[in-house]
C-alpha positions as CSV (number, residue, x, y, z in Angstrom):
1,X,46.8,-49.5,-51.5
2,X,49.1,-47.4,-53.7
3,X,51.1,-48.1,-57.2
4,X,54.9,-47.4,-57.0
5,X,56.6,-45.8,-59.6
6,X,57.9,-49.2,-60.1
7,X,54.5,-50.4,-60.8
8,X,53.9,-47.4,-63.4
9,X,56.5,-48.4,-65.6
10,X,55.5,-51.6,-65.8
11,X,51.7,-50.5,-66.7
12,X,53.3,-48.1,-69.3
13,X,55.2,-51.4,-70.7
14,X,52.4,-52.9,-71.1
15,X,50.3,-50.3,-72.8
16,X,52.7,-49.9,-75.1
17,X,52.9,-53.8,-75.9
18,X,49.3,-53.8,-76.8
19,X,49.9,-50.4,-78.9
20,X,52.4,-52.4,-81.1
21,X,50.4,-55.4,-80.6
22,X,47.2,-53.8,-82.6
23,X,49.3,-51.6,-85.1
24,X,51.5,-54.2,-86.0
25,X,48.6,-57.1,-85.4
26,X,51.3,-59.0,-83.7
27,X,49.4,-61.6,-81.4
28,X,53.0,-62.5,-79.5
29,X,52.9,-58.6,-78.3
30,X,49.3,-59.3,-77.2
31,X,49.8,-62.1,-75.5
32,X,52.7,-60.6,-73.8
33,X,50.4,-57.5,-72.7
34,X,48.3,-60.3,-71.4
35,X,51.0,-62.3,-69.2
36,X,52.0,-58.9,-67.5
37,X,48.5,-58.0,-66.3
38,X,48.3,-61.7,-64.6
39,X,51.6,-61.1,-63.3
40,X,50.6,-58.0,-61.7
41,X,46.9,-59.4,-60.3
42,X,49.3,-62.3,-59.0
43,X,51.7,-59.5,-56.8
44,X,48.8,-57.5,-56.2
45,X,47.1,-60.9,-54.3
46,X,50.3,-61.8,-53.0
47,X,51.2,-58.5,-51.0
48,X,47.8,-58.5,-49.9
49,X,47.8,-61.5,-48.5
50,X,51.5,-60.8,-46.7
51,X,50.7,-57.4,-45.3
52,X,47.4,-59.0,-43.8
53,X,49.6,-61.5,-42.2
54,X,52.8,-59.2,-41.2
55,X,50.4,-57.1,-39.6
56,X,49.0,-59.9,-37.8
57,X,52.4,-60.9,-36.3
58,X,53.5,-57.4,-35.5
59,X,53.6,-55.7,-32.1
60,X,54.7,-52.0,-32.5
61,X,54.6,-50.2,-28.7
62,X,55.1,-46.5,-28.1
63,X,57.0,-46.5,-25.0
64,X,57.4,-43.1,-22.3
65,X,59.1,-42.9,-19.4
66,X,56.5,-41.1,-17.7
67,X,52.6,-40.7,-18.1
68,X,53.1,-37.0,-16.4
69,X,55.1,-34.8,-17.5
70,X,55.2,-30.5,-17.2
71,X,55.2,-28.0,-19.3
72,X,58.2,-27.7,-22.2
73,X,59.7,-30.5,-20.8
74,X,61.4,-33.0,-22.8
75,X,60.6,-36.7,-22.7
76,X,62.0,-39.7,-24.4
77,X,59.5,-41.9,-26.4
78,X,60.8,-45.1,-28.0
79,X,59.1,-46.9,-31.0
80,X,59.7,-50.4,-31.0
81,X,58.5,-52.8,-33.6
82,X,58.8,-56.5,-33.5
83,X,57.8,-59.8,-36.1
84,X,57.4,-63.1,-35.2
85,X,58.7,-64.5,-38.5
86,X,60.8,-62.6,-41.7
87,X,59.0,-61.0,-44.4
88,X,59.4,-60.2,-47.9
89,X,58.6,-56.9,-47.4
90,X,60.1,-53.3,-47.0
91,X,58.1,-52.0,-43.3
92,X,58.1,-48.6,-42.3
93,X,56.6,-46.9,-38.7
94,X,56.0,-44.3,-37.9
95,X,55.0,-42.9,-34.8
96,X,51.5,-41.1,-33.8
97,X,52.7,-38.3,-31.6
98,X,50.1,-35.8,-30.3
99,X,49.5,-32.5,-32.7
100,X,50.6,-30.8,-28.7
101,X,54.2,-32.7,-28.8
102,X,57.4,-31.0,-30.5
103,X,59.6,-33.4,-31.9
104,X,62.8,-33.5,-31.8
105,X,63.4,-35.7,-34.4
106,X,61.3,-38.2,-36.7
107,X,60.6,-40.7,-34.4
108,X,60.3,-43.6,-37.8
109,X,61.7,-47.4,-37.5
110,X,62.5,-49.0,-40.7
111,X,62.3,-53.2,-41.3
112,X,64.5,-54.1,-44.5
113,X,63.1,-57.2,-46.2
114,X,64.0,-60.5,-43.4
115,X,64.5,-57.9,-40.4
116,X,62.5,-58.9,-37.4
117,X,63.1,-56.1,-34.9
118,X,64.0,-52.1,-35.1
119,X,63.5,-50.0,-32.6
120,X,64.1,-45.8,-32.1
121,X,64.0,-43.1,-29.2
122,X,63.5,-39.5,-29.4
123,X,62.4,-36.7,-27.2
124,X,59.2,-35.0,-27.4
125,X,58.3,-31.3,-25.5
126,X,54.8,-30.1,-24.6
127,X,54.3,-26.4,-24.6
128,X,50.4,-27.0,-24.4
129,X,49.0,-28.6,-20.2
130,X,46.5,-31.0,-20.5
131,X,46.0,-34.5,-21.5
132,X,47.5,-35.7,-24.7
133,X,46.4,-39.5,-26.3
134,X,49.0,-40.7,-28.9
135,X,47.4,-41.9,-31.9
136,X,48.1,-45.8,-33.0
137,X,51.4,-46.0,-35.4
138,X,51.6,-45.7,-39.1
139,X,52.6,-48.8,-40.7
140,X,53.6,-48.6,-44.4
141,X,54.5,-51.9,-46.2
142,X,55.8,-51.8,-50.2
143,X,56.9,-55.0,-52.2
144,X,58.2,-52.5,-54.6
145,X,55.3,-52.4,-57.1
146,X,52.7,-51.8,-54.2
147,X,52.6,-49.6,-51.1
148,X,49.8,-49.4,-48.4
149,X,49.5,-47.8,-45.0
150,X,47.4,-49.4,-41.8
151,X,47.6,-48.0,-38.4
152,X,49.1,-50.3,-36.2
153,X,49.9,-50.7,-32.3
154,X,49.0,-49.2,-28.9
155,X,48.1,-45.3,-27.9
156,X,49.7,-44.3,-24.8
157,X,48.7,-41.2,-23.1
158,X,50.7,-38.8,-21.3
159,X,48.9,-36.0,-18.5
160,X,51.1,-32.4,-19.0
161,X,50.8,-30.3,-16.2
162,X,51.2,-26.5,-15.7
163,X,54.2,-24.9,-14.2
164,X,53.7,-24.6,-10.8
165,X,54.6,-21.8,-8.8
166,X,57.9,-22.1,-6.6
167,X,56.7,-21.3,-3.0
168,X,53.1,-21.7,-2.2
169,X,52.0,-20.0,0.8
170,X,48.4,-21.3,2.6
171,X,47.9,-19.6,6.0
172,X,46.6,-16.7,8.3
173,X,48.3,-13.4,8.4
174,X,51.7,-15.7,7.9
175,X,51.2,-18.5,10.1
176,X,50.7,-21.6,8.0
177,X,47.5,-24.1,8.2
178,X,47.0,-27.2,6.4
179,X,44.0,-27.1,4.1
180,X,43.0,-30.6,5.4
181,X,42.7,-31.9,9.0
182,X,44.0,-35.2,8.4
183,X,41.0,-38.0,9.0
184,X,37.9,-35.7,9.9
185,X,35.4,-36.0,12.4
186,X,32.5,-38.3,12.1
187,X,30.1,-36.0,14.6
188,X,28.6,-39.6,15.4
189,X,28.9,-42.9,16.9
190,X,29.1,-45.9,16.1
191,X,31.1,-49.1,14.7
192,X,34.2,-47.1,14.0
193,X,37.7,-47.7,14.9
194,X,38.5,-44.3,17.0
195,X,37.8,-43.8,20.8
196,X,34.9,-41.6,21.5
197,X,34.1,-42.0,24.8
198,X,33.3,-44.2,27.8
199,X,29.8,-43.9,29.5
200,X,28.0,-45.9,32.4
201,X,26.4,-49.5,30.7
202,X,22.4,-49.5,30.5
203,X,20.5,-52.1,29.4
204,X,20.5,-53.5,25.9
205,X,24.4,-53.1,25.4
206,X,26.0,-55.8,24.1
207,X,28.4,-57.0,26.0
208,X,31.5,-56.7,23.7
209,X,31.1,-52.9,24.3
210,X,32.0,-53.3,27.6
211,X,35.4,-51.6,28.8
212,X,37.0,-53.7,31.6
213,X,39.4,-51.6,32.2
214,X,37.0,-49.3,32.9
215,X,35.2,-51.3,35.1
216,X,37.5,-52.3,36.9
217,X,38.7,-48.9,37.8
218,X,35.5,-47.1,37.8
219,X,33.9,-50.2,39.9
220,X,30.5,-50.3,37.8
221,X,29.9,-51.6,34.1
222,X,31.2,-49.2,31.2
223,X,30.6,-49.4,28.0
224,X,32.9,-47.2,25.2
225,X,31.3,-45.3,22.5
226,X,33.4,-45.3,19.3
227,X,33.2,-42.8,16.2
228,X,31.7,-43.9,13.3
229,X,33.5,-44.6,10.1
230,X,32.2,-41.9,7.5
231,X,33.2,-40.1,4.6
232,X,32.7,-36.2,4.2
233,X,31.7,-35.2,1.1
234,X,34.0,-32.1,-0.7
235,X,32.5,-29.9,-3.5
236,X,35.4,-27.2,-4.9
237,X,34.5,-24.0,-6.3
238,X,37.3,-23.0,-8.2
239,X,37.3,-19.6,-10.0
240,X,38.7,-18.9,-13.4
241,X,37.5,-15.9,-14.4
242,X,39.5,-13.3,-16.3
243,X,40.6,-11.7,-12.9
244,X,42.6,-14.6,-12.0
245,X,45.1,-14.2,-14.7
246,X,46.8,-11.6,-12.7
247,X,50.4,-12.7,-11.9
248,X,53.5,-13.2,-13.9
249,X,53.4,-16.6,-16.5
250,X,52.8,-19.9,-14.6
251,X,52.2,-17.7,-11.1
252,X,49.4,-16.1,-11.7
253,X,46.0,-15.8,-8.8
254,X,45.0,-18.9,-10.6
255,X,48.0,-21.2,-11.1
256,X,47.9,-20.9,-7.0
257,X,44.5,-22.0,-6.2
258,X,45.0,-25.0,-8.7
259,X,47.9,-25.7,-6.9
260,X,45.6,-25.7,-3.4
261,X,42.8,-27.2,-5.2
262,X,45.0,-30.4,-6.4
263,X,46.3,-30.8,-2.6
264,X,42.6,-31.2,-2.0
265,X,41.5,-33.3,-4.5
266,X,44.9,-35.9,-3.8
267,X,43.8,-35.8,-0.1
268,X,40.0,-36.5,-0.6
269,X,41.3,-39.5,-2.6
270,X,43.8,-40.6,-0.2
271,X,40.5,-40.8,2.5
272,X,38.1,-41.7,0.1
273,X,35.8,-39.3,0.0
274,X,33.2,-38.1,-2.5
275,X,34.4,-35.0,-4.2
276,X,32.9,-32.5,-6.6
277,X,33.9,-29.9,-8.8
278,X,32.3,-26.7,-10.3
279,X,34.5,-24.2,-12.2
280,X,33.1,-20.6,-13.1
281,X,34.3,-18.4,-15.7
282,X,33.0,-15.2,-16.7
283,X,29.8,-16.3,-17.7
284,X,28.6,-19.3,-15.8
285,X,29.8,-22.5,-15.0
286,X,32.5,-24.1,-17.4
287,X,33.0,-27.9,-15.9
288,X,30.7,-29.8,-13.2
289,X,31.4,-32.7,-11.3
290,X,29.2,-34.3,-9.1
291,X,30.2,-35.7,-5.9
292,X,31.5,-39.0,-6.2
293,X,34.4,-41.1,-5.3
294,X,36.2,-44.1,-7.3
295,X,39.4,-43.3,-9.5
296,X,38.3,-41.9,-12.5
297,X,36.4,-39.3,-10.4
298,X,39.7,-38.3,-9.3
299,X,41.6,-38.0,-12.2
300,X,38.7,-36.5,-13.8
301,X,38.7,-33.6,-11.8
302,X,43.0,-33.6,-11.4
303,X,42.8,-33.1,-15.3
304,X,40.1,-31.1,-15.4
305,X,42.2,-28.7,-13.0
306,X,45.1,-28.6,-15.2
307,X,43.2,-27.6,-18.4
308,X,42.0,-24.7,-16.5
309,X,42.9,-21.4,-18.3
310,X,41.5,-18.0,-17.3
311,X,38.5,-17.1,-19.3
312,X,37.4,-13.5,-21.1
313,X,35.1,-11.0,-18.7
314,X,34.0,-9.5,-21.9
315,X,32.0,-12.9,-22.1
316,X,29.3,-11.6,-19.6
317,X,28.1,-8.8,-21.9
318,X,27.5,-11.1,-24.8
319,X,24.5,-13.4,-22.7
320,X,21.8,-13.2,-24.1
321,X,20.0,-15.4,-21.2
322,X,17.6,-13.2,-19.6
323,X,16.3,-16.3,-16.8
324,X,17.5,-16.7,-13.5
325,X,18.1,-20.3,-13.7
326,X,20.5,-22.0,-15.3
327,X,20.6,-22.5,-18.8
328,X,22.0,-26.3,-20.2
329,X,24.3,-25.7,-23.3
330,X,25.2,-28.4,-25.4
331,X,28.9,-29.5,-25.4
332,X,30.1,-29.8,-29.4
333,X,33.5,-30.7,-30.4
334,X,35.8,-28.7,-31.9
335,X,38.5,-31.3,-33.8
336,X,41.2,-28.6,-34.1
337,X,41.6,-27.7,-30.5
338,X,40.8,-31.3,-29.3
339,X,43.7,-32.6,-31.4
340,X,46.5,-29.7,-30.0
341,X,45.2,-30.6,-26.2
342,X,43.5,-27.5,-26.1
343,X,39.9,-27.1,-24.4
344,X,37.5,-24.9,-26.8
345,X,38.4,-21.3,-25.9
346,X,37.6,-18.7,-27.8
347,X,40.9,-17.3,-27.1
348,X,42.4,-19.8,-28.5
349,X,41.9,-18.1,-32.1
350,X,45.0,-16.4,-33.7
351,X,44.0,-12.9,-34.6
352,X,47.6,-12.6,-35.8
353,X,47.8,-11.8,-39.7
354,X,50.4,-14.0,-41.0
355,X,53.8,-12.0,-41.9
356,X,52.7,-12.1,-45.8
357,X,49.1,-11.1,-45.3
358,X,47.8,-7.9,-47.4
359,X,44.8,-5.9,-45.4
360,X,42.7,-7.4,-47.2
361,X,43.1,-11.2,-45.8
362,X,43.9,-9.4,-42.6
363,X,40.4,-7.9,-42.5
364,X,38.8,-11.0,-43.7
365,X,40.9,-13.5,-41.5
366,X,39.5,-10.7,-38.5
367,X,36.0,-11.0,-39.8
368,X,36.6,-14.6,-39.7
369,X,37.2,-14.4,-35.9
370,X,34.5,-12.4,-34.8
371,X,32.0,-14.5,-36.6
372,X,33.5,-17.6,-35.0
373,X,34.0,-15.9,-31.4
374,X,30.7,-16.5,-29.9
375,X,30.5,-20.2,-31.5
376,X,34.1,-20.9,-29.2
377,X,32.8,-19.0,-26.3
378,X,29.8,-20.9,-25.8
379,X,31.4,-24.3,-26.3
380,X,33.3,-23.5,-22.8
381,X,30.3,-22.7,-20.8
382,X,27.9,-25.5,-19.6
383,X,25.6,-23.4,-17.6
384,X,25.3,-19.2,-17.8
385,X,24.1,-17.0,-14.8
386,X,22.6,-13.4,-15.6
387,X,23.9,-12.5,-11.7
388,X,27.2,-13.4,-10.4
389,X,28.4,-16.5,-11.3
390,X,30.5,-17.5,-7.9
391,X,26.8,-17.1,-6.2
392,X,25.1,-19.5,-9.1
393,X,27.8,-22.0,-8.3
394,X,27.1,-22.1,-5.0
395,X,23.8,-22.1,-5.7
396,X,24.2,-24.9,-7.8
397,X,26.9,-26.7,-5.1
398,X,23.6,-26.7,-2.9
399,X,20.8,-27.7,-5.2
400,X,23.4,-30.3,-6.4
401,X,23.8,-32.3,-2.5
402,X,21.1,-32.2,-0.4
403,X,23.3,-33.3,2.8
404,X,25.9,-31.5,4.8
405,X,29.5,-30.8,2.4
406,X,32.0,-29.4,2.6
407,X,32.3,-26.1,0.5
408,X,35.6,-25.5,-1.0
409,X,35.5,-21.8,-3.0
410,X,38.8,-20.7,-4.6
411,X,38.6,-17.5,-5.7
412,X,40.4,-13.8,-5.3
413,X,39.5,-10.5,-3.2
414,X,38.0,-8.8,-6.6
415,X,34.7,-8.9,-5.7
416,X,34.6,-8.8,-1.6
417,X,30.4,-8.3,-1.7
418,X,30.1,-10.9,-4.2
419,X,31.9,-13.5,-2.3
420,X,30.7,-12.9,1.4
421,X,26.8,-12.9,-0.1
422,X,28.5,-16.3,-1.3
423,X,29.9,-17.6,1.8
424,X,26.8,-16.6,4.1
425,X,24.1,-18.3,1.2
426,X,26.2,-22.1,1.4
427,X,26.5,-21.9,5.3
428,X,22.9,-21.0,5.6
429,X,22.4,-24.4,3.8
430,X,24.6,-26.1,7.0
431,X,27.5,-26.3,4.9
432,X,31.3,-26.0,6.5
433,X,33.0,-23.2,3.8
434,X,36.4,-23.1,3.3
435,X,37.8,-19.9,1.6
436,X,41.1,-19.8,-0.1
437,X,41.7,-16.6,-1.3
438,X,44.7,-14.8,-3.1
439,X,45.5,-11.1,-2.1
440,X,45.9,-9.2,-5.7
441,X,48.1,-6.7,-4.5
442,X,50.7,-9.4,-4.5
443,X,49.7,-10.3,-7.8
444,X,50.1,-7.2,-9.8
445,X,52.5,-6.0,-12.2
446,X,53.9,-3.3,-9.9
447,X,54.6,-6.5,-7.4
448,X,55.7,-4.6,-4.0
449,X,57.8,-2.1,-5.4
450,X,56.4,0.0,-3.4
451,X,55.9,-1.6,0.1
452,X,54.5,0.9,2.2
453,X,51.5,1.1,-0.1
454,X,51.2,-2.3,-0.6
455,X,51.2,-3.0,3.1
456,X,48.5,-1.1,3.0
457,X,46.5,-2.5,0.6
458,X,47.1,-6.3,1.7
459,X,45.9,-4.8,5.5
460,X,42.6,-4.0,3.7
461,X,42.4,-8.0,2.5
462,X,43.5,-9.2,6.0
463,X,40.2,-7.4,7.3
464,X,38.0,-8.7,4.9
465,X,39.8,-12.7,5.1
466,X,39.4,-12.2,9.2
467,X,35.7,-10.8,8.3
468,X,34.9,-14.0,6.5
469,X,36.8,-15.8,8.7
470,X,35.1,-14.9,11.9
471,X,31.6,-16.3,10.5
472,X,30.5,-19.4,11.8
473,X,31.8,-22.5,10.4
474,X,33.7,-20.6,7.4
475,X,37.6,-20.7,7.4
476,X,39.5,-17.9,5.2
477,X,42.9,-18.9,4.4
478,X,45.2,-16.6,2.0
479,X,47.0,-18.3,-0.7
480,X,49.8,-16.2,-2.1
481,X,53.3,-16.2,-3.2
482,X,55.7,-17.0,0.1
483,X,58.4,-14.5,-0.9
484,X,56.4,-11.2,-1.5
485,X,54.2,-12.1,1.3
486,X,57.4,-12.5,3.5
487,X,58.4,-9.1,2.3
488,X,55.0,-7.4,3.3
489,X,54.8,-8.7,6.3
490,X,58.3,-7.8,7.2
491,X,57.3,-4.3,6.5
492,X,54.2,-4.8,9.0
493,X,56.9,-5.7,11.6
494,X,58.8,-2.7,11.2
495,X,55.7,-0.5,11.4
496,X,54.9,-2.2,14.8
497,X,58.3,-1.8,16.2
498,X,58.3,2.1,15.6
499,X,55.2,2.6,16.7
500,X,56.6,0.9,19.8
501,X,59.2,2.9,20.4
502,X,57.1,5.9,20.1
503,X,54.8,4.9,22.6
């Protein structure tokens, strides 16, 4: 609770009564000193007492139209604010909007004394993906000589997603595949719902496995097998190292494998399976998910996804971890990036000198950073691996389940050797590998400018993703932008046709 100027004056009044009141030994002035402090006590109990109970009968909601929303786009959010019976005072909200949201305009309801209801929309933007929680609504209440401030109301939340890119391409050599198979195999009988197969009855059947139709045609007792109902558990490998921020802003290597990642993760929901996630940077593993199913598992990893940002390769020469195992690292927060929607990430940190800094704060503000670097850098990794960190995730995808899963690794062609020693280490543990792979070449700032070299170049990633995906139970698909692809392989066609006619 805060005095008014209002209340101010009065205390001055009355310190000045009491002045007179002992110069002049005046007891009137006194006693008048006297009657104004009870009069104050008595407003001071009084607007105590009717704030408790306004906020009692007050419902203040922060409505959106939407709890997803993407990147810089705008989105109306209304504050309403409602009481069940007039009060005497003057009520002012205003709204908790996320550190991450741009405001158009104040979003701030006002209740004159005996209002009941007020209610205001503006629009919000998000420049920063991720999840952002609204924070509960500021209620100040005055009488005039008193003014306090309680949070009040609900906190909405609202999921901002990346940009994606505007043609995403997932195939072979330009014939598209589906990353999923629709419902998968089961590899099993059993009490499912899907025809197997019929085979000749022996004894012990029961005899509600008997095919009469069968029978009938076949003119001896058949029984048919059907497939078990199962589940096939999913763990995704999804690279963000610093290589996968080639591209141009929101299509970059990385913003396409989220893109295939998400697909998977919606389908695996859709059929209920148990899905994982381990994302690598630099250094080691920054997130891990066990596989599980159930809807917060899902989102989990959906948001997860979308907070992905590539990481910094110089990270790898500042571990000091000199084990082969994995190393735990606590997760600490850091309040300043929490509250902007922001992961902590060392590159987060504004190296910029501010346009009225001397050299001096410059070199101290850069100081500053380097001190602070490591402390950020670490806060992203949960696990570091001295070798390659794609092999320690799979490593760790392995350890982690014991049964047969499916592998998932999205990653890029920078590191061919790395990612086949990869591939072959998960399927000698019996797992079925899917790689998704981006092509750089189409991915660099030079684009396909020049076409006849960059046909080249994406011919040497076509052998290796036919290498890879000649190994047994691995599937290599590319995952690239539709149009430059289109235009590379447009070139391959010409090249074919001449050599044709040549021949």
């Amino acid at each position: 609770m805060r005095p008014t100027r209002q209340l101010w004056g009065v205390g001055i009044l009355a310190a000045v009564l009491a002045g007179l009141a002992a110069v002049f030994a005046r007891p009137l002035l006194l006693g008048a000193t006297v009657l104004i402090g009870a009069w104050l006590l008595t407003r001071q109990y009084l607007f105590v007492t009717t704030v408790r109970k306004a906020k009692a009968s007050l419902t203040a909601t922060q409505a959106l139209d939407t709890s997803a929303t993407r990147v810089d786009d705008a989105t109306p959010v209304t504050l309403n604010v409602s009481l069940e019976r007039p009060r005497s005072l003057s009520l002012s909200l205003e709204a908790g909007i996320p550190p991450a949201g741009v405001v158009a305009d104040p979003l701030v309801v006002s209740l004159a004394p005996n209002e009941t209801t007020a209610q205001q929309t503006t629009t919000v933007s998000w420049p920063v993906a991720g999840r952002h929680q609204f924070e509960q609504a500021t209620l100040t209440a005055t009488d005039g000589l008193f003014e306090t401030t309680v949070p009040v109301g609900s906190t909405p939340g609202i999921t901002v997603e990346p940009r994606s890119p505007r043609s995403v391409y997932i195939g072979k050599g330009g014939d598209r595949r589906a990353i999923t198979r629709g419902e998968h195999e089961a590899e099993r009988f059993g009490s499912g719902t899907d025809p197997a197969e019929i085979r000749e009855y022996v004894p012990g059947d029961t005899a509600d496995k008997i095919d009469w139709k069968a029978t009938a045609r076949l003119n001896a007792l058949h029984v048919r097998e059907f497939e078990a109902d199962t589940d096939r558990p999913t763990m995704l490998i999804v690279d963000h190292r610093a290589a996968l921020s080639e591209g141009p802003p929101a299509e970059s290597k990385l913003a396409y494998l989220r893109e295939a990642a998400l697909a998977t993760v919606s389908r695996a929901r859709q059929l209920g399976d148990p899905i994982g996630l381990l994302s690598i940077g630099d250094a080691g593993l920054t997130s891990r998910f066990d596989p599980a199913t159930g809807p917060g598992q899902y989102v989990s990893i959906r948001r997860q996804l979308l907070d992905l940002e590539p990481t910094n390769a110089n990270e790898r020469s500042g571990s000091t971890d000199d084990s082969t195992g994995p190393v735990t690292i606590e997760e600490t927060a850091t309040s300043s990036l929490i509250a902007a929607g922001r992961r902590p990430n060392h590159a987060s940190l504004d190296t910029t000198a501010s346009p009225g800094a001397t050299p001096a704060d410059t070199d101290r503000s850069d100081a500053f950073v380097r001190t602070l670097e490591p402390f950020y850098a670490n806060q992203q990794y949960q696990t570091r691996f001295e070798s390659d960190p794609l092999l320690g995730a799979v490593r760790t995808a392995a350890a982690t389940y014991h049964d047969r899963v499916w592998t998932i690794i999205c990653t890029d062609d920078s590191d061919p050797n790395a990612l086949y020693e990869a591939v072959r280490y998960s399927r000698s543990k019996n797992n079925d590998v899917l790689v998704l792979l981006t092509p750089s070449v189409l991915f660099r700032p030079s684009g396909v400018a020049d076409v006849e070299r960059a046909y080249n170049q994406y011919q040497s990633f076509e052998e290796f993703r036919q290498k890879l995906d000649r190994l047994e139970g691995v599937t290599a698909l590319e995952v690239a932008p539709e149009e430059r692809l289109s235009t590379l392989l447009a070139v391959g066609h010409e090249r074919t046709q001449r050599q044709g006619v040549r021949q």
